[in-house]
C-alpha positions in Angstrom: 0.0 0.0 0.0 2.9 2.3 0.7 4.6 1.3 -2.2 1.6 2.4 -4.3 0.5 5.8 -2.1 4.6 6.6 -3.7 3.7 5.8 -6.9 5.1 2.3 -7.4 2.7 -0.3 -10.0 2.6 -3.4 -7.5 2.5 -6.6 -9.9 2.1 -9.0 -7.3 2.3 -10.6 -3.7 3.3 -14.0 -2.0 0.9 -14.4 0.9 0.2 -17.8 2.6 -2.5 -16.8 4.7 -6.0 -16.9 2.6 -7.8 -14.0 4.7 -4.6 -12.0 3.8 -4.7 -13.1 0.4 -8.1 -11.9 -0.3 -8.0 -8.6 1.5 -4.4 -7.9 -1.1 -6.9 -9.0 -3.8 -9.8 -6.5 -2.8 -7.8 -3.6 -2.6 -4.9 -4.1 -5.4 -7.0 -5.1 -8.3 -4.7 -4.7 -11.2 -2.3 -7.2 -8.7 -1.7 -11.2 -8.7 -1.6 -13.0 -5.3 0.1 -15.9 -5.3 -1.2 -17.7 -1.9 1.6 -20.7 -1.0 4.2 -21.3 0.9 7.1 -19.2 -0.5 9.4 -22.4 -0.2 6.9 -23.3 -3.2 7.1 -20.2 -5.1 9.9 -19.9 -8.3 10.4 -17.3 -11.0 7.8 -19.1 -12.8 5.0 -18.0 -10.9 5.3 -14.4 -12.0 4.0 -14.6 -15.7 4.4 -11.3 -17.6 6.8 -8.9 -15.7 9.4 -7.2 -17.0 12.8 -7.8 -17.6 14.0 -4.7 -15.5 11.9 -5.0 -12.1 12.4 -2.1 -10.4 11.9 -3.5 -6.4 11.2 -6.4 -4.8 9.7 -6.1 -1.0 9.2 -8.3 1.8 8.8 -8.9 5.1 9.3 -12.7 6.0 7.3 -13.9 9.3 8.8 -12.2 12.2 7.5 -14.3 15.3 10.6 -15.8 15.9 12.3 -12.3 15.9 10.3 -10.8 18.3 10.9 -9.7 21.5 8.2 -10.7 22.9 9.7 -14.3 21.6 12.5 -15.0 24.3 12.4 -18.4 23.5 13.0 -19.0 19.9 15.5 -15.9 19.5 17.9 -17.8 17.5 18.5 -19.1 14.3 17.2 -22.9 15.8 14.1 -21.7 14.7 12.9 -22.3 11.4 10.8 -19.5 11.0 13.7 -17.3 11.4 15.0 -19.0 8.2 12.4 -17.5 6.0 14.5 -14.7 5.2 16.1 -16.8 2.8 13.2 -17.4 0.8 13.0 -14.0 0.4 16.6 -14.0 -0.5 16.5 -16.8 -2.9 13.5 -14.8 -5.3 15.6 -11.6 -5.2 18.4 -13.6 -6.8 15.7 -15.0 -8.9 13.9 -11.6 -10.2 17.2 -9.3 -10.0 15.3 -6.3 -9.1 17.0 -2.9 -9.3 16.2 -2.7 -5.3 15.1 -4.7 -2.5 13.5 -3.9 0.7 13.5 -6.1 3.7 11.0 -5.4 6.9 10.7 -6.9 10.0 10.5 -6.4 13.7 13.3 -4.3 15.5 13.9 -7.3 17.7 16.3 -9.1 14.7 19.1 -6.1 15.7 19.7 -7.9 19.0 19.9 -11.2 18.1 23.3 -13.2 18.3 24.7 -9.7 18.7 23.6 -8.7 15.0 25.2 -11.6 13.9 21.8 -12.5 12.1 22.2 -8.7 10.4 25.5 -9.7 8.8 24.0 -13.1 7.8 21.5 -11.6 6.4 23.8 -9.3 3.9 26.3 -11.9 3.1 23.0 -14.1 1.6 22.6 -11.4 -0.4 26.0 -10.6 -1.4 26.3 -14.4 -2.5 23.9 -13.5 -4.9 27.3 -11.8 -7.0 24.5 -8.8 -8.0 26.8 -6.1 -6.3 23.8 -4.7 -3.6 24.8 -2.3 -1.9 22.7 -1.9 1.1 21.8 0.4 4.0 19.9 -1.1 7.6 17.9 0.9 10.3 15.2 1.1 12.5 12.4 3.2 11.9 10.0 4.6 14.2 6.1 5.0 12.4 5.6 8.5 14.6 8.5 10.4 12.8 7.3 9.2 9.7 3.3 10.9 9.6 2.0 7.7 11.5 0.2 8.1 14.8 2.1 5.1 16.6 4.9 4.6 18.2 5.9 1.7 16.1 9.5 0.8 15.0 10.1 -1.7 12.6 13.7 -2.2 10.9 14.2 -1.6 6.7 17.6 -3.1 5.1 17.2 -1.3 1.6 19.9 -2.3 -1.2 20.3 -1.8 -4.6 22.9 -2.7 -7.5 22.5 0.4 -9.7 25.2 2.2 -7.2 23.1 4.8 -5.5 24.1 5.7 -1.8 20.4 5.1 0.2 19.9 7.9 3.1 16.8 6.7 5.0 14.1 9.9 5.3 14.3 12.5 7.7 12.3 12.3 10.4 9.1 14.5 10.6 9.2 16.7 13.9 5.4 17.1 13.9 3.7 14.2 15.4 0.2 12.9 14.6 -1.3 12.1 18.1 -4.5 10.0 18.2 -7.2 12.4 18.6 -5.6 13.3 14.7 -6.5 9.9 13.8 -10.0 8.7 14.9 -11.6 11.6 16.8 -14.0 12.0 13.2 -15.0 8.5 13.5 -18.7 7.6 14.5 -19.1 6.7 18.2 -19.5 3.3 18.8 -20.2 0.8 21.5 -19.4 -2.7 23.1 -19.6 -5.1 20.0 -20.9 -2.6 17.3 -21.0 -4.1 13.8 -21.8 -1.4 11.2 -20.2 -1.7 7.8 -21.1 1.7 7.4 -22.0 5.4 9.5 -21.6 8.6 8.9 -18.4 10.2 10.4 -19.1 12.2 13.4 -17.9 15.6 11.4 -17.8 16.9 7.8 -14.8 16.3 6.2 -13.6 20.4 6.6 -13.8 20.2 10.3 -11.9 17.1 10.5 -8.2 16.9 11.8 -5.6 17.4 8.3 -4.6 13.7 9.1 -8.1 12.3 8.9 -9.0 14.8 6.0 -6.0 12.1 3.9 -7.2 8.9 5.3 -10.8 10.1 4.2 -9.9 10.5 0.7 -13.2 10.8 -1.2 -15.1 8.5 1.1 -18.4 9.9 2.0 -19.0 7.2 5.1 -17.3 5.2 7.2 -16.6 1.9 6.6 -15.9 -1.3 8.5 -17.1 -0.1 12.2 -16.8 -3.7 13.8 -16.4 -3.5 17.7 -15.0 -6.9 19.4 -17.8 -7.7 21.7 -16.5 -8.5 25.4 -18.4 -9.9 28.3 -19.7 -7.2 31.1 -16.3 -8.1 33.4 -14.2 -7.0 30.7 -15.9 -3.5 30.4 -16.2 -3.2 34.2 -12.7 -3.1 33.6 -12.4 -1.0 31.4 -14.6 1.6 33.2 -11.5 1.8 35.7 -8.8 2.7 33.6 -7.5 6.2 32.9 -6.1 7.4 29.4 -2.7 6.2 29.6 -3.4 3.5 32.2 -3.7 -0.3 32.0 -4.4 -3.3 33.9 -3.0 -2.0 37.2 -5.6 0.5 37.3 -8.6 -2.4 37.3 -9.2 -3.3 41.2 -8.1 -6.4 42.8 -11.8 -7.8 43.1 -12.2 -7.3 39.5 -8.7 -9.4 38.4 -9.6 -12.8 40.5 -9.5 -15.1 37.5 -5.5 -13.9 37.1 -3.6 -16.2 38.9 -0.9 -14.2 39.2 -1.9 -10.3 38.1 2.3 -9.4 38.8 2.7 -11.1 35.3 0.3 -9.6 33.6 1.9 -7.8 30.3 2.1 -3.9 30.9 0.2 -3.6 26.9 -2.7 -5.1 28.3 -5.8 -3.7 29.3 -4.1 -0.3 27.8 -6.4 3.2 27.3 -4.9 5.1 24.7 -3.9 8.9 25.3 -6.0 11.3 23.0 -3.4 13.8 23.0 -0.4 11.2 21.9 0.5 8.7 19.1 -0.3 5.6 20.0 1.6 2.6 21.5 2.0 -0.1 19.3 -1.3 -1.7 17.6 -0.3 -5.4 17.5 -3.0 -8.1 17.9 -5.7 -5.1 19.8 -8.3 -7.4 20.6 -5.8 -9.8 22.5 -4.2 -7.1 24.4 -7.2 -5.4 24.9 -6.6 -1.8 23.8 -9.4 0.6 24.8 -10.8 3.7 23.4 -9.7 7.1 24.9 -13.1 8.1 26.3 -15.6 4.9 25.3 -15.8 1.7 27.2 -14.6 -0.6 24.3 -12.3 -2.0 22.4 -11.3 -0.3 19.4 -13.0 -0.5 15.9 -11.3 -2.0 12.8 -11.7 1.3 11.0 -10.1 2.7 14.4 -6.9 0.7 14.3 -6.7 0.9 10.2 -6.9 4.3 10.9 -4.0 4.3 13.9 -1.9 2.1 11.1 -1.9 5.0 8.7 -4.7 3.0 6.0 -6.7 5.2 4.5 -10.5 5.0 4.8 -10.8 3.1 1.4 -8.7 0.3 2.5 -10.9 -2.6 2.8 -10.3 -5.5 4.8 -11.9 -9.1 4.3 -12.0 -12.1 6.6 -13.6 -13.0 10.2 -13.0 -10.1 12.5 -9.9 -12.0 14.5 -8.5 -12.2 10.9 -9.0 -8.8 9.9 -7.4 -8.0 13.6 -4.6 -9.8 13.1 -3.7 -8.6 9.4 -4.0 -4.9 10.7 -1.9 -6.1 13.5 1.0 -7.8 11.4 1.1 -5.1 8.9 4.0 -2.0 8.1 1.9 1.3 8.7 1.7 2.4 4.7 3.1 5.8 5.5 6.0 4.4 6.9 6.4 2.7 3.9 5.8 5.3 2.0 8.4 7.8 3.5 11.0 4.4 2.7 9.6 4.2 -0.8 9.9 7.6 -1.8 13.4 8.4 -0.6 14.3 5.6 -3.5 12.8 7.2 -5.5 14.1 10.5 -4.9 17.3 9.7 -6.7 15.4 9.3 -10.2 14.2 12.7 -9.8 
């Protein structure tokens, strides 16, 4: 998506999960998905490009990167192997870039031992990359989360990459979703009319609105009354230490609880991180509930026109899992700043 908002005609995606699949179908209709296992996937898949592709992207499945992942932090796990996949169909297509995403987590593992792995698979391609790693942070980048996510961009046509400058004014949540209709405890409208017109909305919102004259996708997890006592406790900013003792019995042991869950988000501040929302509970700044799909698409920088398809937990999960557009965007259009 934040290859296209720059400009960039996306020819097609490898995507193993169906739900993801279809959603990539739905909103990049002139695009192919191939849904397999990459392991499956060869040159011969992609019928009809050109000789010359310009980029190749990807961001290989990141669980065993993670943080949050203490115990298969290594290269013992298999999923941390994907990269290589990746690797493999860049050799393969010989695009003029490539840029690699994942979780800010792979910097720390064996040392960055798995960073210089990484770049000597690639130079064993014998293409001449030349490549450039960092992590970026969403909220210096026009995204109102405080997200980082790590980019190793190369290419083999000699340019020196700078990543972007970062943007000093930060988009705070009440930017993103303050326009969009009020909700409650398991809402389910595919469509409502934002709360204000599009004039009086925040600059931010104005973008993700586009030309959409409603708002779509208002799906509200339902919880069960304990969960929104709960919620009733906790202040903007706050989280599960807020909820009272009486109210946390079924914890066995509350001391463990993550400090993500149960969070209220701060109006006046981006975000915290929207991973999985409906497992970690994230609440609305001033309504009892979890937050809407068009709440957290919003929060990921995808504009209002973005549709996703799927069961709910899927859609959840995708917007979870996914590199906020604008990030990828501002990555996108430094490359191709250079053709300019």
């Amino acid at each position: 998506m934040g290859a296209e908002m720059a400009g960039v005609q996306v020819l097609y995606a490898v995507e193993i999960n169906k739900s993801a699949a279809q959603t990539f179908r739905k909103n990049h209709k002139s695009a192919d998905v191939i849904c397999k296992d990459i392991k499956d996937v060869s040159i011969a898949d992609f019928k009809d490009i050109p000789s010359d592709v310009f980029i190749v992207m990807g961001g290989p499945p990141c669980q065993g990167f993670s943080m949050s992942n203490t115990r298969n932090r290594t290269m013992d796990n298999p999923k941390n192997l994907l990269f290589k996949e990746f690797v493999r169909l860049v050799g393969e297509l010989k695009p003029i870039w490539f840029v690699f995403e994942n979780v800010w987590g792979i910097t720390n593992i064996e040392h960055g031992g798995i960073i210089e792995a990484i770049e000597k698979c690639f130079d064993d391609l014998g293409l001449g990359y030349k490549m450039k790693s960092k992590v970026l942070w969403a909220n210096e980048h026009g995204v109102p989360q405080r997200r980082n996510r790590f980019f190793m961009v190369g290419n083999r046509a000699g340019f020196d990459y700078s990543f972007p400058e970062k943007d000093e004014n930060e988009i705070t949540v009440r930017d993103a979703i303050e326009d969009l209709p009020v909700l409650s405890n398991g809402s389910n409208f595919l469509t409502l009319p934002y709360r204000v017109p599009k004039t009086q909305a925040s600059p931010y919102a104005q973008l993700m609105r586009g030309r959409r004259l409603k708002s779509w996708q208002n799906f509200v997890s339902l919880n069960n009354d304990l969960v929104i006592k709960r919620y009733s406790f906790i202040p903007q900013g706050g989280n599960w230490r807020d909820i009272p003792e009486e109210l946390m019995q079924n914890y066995a042991d509350k001391s463990r609880c993550h400090s993500g869950i149960y969070r209220r988000l701060k109006y006046d501040s981006p975000s915290v991180v929207i991973s999985n929302y409906r497992k970690s509970m994230l609440i609305h700044p001033e309504q009892d509930r979890g937050l809407s799909v068009r709440e957290a698409a919003r929060i990921q920088s995808f504009p209002d026109d973005f549709i996703f398809c799927g069961p709910i937990s899927h859609i959840q999960q995708q917007i979870g899992n996914a590199v906020p557009p604008l990030l990828a965007k501002a990555v996108i259009d430094q490359i191709l700043s250079y053709y300019h």
